[in-house]
Residue, then its C-alpha position, 0 to 999 in steps of 0.5 A: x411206726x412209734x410217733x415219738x420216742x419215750x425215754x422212760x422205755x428206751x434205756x440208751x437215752x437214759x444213761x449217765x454219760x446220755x444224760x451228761x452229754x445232753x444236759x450239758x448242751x442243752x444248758x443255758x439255752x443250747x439245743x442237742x437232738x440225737x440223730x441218723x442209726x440211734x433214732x432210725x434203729x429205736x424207732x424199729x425196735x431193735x438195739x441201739x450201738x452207736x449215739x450220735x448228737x446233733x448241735x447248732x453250737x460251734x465246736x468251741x462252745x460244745x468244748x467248752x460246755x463239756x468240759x464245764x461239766x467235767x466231760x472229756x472232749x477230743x477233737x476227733x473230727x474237728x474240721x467237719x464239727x465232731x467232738x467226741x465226749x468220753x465220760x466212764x469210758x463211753x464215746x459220744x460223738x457230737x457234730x455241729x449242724x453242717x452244709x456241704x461247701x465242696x466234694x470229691x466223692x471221698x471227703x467234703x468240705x463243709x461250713x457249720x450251720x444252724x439249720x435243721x433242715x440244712x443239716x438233713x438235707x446233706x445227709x445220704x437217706x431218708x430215715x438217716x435223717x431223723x432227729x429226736x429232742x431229749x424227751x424224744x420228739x421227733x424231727x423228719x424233714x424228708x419223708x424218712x419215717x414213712x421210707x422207714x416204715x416201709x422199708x423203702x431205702x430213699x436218697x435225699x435229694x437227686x441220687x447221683x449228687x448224693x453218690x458224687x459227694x461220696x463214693x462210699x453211698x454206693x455201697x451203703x445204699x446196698x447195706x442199708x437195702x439188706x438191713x432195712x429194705x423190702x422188696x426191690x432196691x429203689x429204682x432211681x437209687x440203683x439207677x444212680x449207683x449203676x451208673x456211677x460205679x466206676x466212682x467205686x474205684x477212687x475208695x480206699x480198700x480199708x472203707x470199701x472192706x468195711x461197707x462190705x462185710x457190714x452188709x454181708x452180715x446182714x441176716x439175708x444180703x442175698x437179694x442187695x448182693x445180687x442187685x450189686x451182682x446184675x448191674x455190674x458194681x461187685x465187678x467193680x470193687x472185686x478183683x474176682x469173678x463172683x458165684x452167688x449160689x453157694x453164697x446164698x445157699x450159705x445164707x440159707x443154712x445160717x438162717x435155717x439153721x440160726x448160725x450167727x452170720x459170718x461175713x468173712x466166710x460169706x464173702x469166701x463163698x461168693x467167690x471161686x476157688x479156681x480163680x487165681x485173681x481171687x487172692x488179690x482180694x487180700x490186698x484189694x480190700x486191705x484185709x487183716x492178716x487173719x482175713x487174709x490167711x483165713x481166704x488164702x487158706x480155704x480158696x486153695x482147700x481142694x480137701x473134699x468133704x462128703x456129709x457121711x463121714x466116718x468119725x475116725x477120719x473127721x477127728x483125723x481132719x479135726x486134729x490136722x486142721x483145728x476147729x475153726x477150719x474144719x468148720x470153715x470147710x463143712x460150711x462150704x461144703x454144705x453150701x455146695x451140697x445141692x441135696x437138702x436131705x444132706x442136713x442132719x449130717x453135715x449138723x453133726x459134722x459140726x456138732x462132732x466139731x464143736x464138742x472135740x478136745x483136740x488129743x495130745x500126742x504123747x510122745x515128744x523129741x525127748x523120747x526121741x532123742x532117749x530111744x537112741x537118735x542124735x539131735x537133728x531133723x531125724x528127731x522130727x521124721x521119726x516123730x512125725x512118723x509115729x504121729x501119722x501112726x498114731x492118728x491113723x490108728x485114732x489116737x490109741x492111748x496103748x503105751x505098749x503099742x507106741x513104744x513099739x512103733x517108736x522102736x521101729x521108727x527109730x530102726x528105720x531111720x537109723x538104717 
């Protein structure tokens, strides 16, 4: 484990709107240290997203210093100390040192602070609560750089008063757990959100659907999902029953296989499709409307798939269905096929999917309408009769053959 950080290899810490933001706090005496995912993911190696900024200073004089330096600020969390500075498009949030006033388990009410240590002590876990100065030293008031070695996901404090505090702790300790953790999830940590979640209940579905997915995206959750599974939690933010085994058979051919995780799909395969209290997942989780066509969809699939496939019938299924959810339903199907020999074919399923161009149907309602038939839905029967004609027949390009099997279409619907 790095112990500093060296600007000149981190390339976050030294763009413009990073070297703004900082040099304008940290101006007549000001003090700024970046904080929580930048520091912990720099430290590991791995890509910073999100840059967050720590300060004594009140929110008034970070507004003042940032519009002094021609920076744009937005009071977007003003009450709890942020100010978002926007300079060529780019966010950085930038929060006053805080404590805890009071708590419901959703929001706090906090007082700004001047000290460090206070501030970190407020935090959820350890190494959340690094701080690195501008020329990258490093700040660790409880231990987060060893439990970041170690990847040992540790609460600050007491367990159940951090969970108390915010509810949504819960599911981060077992997101955090996924990307960061080895081994076992902490003891006291499970033992804390096992015994606290029923508190799960008080979240909105918007938080809890963002917790979620975040963790199932992990590149393996499998271990943190069946924690949450064993000590009862999923139960309490699912309205359905759970099956951990195509989940993880899933996980496993995205690892095997170097797919890009899904968690939208993953979270499909974790639960039944033959429980009728899975559609209320839509709403529960406050899904989008794509999320939600997408689990709707593929709970109630009942296409059966079988890994040797002759081609005519998957580009059949690939033209009813599309390219994404012909995919969606090999993937399932996948992670249902207990038989590991099965690989190679399933891969081609999806190869066969990825490299399809969806045929165009060549004839269209004026054709319809031109070979005798009145405008109404027999123009659609007939259309859609030479259609199925067409696909069974895959997708013949034979303009003789479709003008004969319009002629007899037309005649039967005229008869």
């Amino acid at each position: 484990m790095k112990s500093q950080l060296d600007p000149a290899r981190e390339a976050w810490m030294r763009t413009k709107e990073v070297c703004a933001v900082m040099n304008a706090l940290l101006a007549e005496g000001g003090e700024a240290r970046f904080v929580g995912g930048a520091v912990r993911d720099a430290l590991l190696g791995r890509p910073v997203d999100n840059i967050d900024i720590a300060t004594p200073l009140v929110p008034e004089e970070v507004t003042r210093r940032l519009q002094h330096a021609h920076i744009a600020a937005l009071p977007t969390g003003i009450e709890h100390g942020t100010v978002t500075a926007v300079l060529d498009g780019h966010a950085l949030e930038v929060t006053t040192l805080r404590r805890d006033v009071s708590t419901d388990g959703r929001r706090a009410v906090v007082a700004f602070s001047t000290s460090w240590e206070e501030d970190a002590s407020r935090r959820d876990f350890t190494f959340n609560a690094l701080y690195a100065s501008f020329d990258g030293e490093l700040f660790d008031y409880g231990g987060g750089l060893q439990d970041l070695a170690a990847g040992h996901v540790r609460f600050i404090g007491d367990p159940v008063q951090r969970i108390r505090e915010d509810y949504l702790r819960i599911l981060r300790l077992f997101r955090m757990h996924a990307w960061y953790g080895k081994g076992e999830v902490d003891d006291d940590a499970l033992q804390g959100a096992t015994t606290e979640r029923r508190g799960l209940g008080a979240l909105s579905g918007e938080r809890i659907r963002k917790e979620f997915l975040r963790l199932l995206e992990a590149d393996n959750p499998v271990s943190a999902v069946l924690s949450m599974q064993r000590h009862k939690i999923l139960a309490e933010m699912l309205p359905a029953e759970t099956y951990p085994k195509r989940f993880e058979r899933l996980v496993a051919i995205d690892s095997g296989n170097f797919f890009k995780p899904d968690p939208m799909l993953r979270l499909i395969a974790l639960v039944s499709r033959n429980d009728p209290s899975a559609r209320r997942l839509p709403e529960r989780l406050k899904l989008s409307g794509d999320e939600r066509d997408r689990l709707l969809d593929l709970i109630d699939d009942r296409q059966e798939l079988a890994p040797y496939m002759p081609v005519r019938k998957v580009r059949q299924m690939l033209y009813r269905l599309g390219r994404q959810r012909f995919r969606d339903r090999v993937l399932l199907a996948w992670a249902d096929d207990a038989d590991q020999s099965n690989t190679i074919p399933w891969r081609a399923l999806l190869a066969l999917a990825d490299a399809w161009e969806r045929p165009r149907f060549p004839l269209s309602g004026r054709d319809v309408l031109e070979a005798g038939i009145p405008e109404g839905p027999l123009v659609g029967n007939v259309l859609s009769e030479v259609e199925a004609w067409w696909m069974e027949n895959d997708f013949t390009d034979d303009a003789l053959a479709l003008a004969e099997r319009l002629s007899g279409a037309v005649q039967r619907a005229r008869s």
